[in-house]
N, C-alpha and C positions, 0 to 999 in steps of 0.2 A: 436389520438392513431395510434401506428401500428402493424403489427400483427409481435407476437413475434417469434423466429427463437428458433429451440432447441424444438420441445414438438411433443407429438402424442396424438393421440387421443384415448379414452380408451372404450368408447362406452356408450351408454346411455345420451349422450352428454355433457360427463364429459372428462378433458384431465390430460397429466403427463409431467409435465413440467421438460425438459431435461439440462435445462443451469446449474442448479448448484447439487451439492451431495442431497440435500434436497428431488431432485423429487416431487414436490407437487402433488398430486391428486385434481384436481382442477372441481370444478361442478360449472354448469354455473350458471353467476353471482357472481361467491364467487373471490377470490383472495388467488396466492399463502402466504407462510409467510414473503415475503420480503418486499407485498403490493404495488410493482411495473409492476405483472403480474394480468390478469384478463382474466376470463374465459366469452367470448361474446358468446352466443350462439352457445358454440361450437367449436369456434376461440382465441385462446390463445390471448390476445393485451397485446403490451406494454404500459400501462398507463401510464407512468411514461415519454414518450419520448421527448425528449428535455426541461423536465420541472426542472430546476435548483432553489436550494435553495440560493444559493450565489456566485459573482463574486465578487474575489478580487486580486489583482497582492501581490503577496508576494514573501518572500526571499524563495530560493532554499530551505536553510536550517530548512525550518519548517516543510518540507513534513516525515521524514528529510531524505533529498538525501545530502551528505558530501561529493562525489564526483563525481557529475552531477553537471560541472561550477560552481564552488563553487561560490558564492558571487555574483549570479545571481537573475537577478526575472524572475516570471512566472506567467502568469494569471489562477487562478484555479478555480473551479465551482465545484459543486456537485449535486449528488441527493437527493431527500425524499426518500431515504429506504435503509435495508441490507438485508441478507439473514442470517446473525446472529445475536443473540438477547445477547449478551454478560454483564452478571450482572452488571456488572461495565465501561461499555460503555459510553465514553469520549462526547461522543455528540449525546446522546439520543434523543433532543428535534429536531433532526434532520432526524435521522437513524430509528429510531422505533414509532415515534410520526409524525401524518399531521401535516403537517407546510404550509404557503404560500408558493407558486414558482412562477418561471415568464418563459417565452419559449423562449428559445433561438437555433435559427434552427442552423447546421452547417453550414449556408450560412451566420448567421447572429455572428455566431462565430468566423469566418474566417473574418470576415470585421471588426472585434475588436480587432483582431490580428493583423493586418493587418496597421490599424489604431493605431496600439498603438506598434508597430515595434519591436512586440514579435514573436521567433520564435520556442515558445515549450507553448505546455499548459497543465496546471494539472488536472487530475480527484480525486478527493481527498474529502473531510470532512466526507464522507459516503462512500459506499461500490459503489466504479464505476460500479462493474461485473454485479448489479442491472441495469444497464443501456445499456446493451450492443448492442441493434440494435444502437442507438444514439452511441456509443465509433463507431460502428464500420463503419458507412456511416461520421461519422469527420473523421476516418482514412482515409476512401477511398479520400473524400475530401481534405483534410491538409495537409498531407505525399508527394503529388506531386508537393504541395507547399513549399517545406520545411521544413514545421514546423513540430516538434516533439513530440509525443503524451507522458505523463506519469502518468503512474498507482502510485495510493495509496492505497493500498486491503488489505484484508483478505486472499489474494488466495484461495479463495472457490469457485470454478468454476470446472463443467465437462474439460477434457482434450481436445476432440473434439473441443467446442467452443474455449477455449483457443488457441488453437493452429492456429485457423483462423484468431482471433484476432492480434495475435504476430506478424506477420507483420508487424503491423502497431504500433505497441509500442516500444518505443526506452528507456523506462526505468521504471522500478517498484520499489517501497518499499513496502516488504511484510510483514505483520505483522504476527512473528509466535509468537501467543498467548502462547503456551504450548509444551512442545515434548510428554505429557503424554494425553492418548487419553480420560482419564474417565473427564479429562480438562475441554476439548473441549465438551464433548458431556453435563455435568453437568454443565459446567457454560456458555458456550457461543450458546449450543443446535446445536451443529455441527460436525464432524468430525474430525481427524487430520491429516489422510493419503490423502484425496484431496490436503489439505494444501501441506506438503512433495511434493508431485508430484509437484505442482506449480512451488515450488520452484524448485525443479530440473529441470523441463522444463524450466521457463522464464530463468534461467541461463546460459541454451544454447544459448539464442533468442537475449536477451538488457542486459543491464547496470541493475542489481540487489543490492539491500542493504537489511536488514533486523531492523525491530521492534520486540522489547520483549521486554510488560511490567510486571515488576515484583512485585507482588502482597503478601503480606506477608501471609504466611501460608497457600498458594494456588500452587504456581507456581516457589515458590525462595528459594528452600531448595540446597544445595550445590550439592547433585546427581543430581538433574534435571536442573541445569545451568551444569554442568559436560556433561549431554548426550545430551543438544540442542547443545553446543559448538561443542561437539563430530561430531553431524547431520551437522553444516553450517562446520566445516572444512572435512569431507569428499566428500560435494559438491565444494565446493571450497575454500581455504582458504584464498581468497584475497575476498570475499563478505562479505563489511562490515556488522559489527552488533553494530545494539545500543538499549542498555539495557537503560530503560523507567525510572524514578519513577510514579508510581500511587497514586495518590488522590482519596480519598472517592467520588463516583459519583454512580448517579442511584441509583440501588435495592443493591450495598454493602460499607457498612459501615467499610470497615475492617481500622485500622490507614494507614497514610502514609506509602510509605516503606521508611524505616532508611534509612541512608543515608550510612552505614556502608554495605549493603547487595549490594551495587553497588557497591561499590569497588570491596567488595567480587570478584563480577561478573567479573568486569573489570581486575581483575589478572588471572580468571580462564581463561576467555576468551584469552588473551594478549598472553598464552601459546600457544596456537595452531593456531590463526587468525593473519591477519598481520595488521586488524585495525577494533579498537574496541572503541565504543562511550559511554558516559553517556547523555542522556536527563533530563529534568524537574530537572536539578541539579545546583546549583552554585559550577560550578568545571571545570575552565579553562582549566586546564590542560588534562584533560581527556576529549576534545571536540574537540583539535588540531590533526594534521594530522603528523606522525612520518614516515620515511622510513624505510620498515621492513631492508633493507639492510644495513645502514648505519649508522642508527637510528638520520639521520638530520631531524631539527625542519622545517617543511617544508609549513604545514598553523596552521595558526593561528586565532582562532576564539573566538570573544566577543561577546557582545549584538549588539552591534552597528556596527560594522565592520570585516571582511575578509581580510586577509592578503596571500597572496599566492607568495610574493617575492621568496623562494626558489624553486618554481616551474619553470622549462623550458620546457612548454610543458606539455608532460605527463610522466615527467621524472624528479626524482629528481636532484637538480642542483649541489649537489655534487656528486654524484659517478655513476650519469647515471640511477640509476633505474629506471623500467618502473613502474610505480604508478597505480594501477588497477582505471578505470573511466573513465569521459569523463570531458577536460578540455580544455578551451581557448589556440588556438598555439599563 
């Protein structure tokens, strides 16, 4: 265990844990609600440090980062816990349930990297920001190394800690659940202006994309895909977004979402962003990379393979666009 960064102490030998919006009140021996914080006699620990539920090299595209090296791998790892408890939560048995882990120190992550002549690695299947003294002694270690740190979150983090972190992060996909806050707070037991903030900040920092998944009769009425659209093209509107389908998982049973309410999405979106994705879809077409300027067919993405011939660089190969991302010269 190490002791964790971000908290004060409240008295009575109970503490308030500062890293995310939640603030936990934490009395010793109990644990915040992420279950990666623990109250020691007084002493905030992070339980949770270096203990990884999975290592596995996979494609770029499953984080999904679309323009971070497309057609690359990355080795990811995660944690046992979140700081959100989200109804319909994709990998429960990992994020809100104990599970086995095994410890892997940043000395012993960096010689895997190292060893396997990768030079970016993923935080991802859980919520990283639960993990942050460990994200942030691999930054200090790995960054001077080369290698490339990148988040897969919630963006549910105080700004404070965020902004120490970013440093050391060279790319995120943020998952914004919801633009509407009774959302956030009724189904995922969270906030939604941390979120916002998030993303405005890391968009000044790294390489940003965005997740939203669309949930029927929760989150995917045509005004609330209108005012999230609204939200990422007034941060920027070259930060990609890709719009999810959702499966029944966990505590919600609601159907799939049709496959008709993505399109939806992906015409509202297509108006105002200059590149807008479909996930969890059999839809070619709408998983390729278009130039907003040009509109040349520029990647091309299947199950099996990545096509990036009309790219030169980071610039489309017909009429010179510069392609928001980061990509192979």
């Amino acid at each position: 265990m190490h002791e964790a960064r971000f908290y004060e102490k409240v008295g009575e030998g109970a503490v308030r844990c500062l890293l995310c919006p939640n603030q936990c009140l934490i009395r010793d021996g109990k644990f915040g609600s992420c279950r990666s914080r623990k109250n020691v006699a007084g002493v905030l620990m992070a339980v949770n440090y270096a203990r990884t539920v999975s290592l596995n090299l996979d494609p770029i595209e499953k984080k999904p980062l679309y323009h971070y090296y497309p057609g690359s791998q990355i080795l990811s790892l995660g944690a046992n816990s979140c700081n959100l408890h989200c109804q319909f939560c994709q990998n429960f048995e990992i994020s809100q349930e104990d599970c086995p882990t095994r410890v892997l120190s940043p000395e012993d992550l960096l010689d895997i990297l190292l060893r396997k002549h990768q030079n970016a690695v993923a935080f991802t299947y859980t919520e990283p920001f639960t993990w942050y003294e460990y994200l942030y002694d691999c930054g200090k270690l790995l960054t001077p190394k080369g290698i490339k740190l990148v988040l897969v979150t919630n963006g549910y983090i105080e700004q404070e800690p965020l902004r120490e972190l970013l440093p050391y992060v060279d790319a995120m996909n943020i998952d914004l659940k919801s633009i509407r806050p009774e959302f956030h707070q009724k189904i995922c037991a969270g906030k939604l202006d941390p979120v916002l903030a998030t993303i405005r900040t890391a968009a000044q920092a790294c390489h940003v994309e965005l997740t939203n998944l669309l949930i029927p009769g929760l989150n995917d009425s045509e005004e609330e895909i209108r005012d999230l659209v609204g939200f990422v093209a007034e941060v920027d509107r070259n930060i990609p977004l890709h719009f999810s389908r959702y499966y029944p998982r966990w505590q919600c049973e609601l159907p799939a979402t049709p496959e008709s309410t993505l399109f939806l999405a992906y015409g509202i979106a297509a108006q105002k962003l200059n590149y807008v994705y479909l996930g969890n879809i059999a839809s070619g077409e709408h998983s390729d990379t278009h130039c907003p300027n040009c509109q040349a067919h520029l990647i091309s993405r299947s199950f099996l393979s990545i096509d990036t011939h009309f790219m030169q660089g980071d610039k489309c190969s017909k009429c010179g666009f510069k392609i928001y991302g980061r990509f192979a010269c």
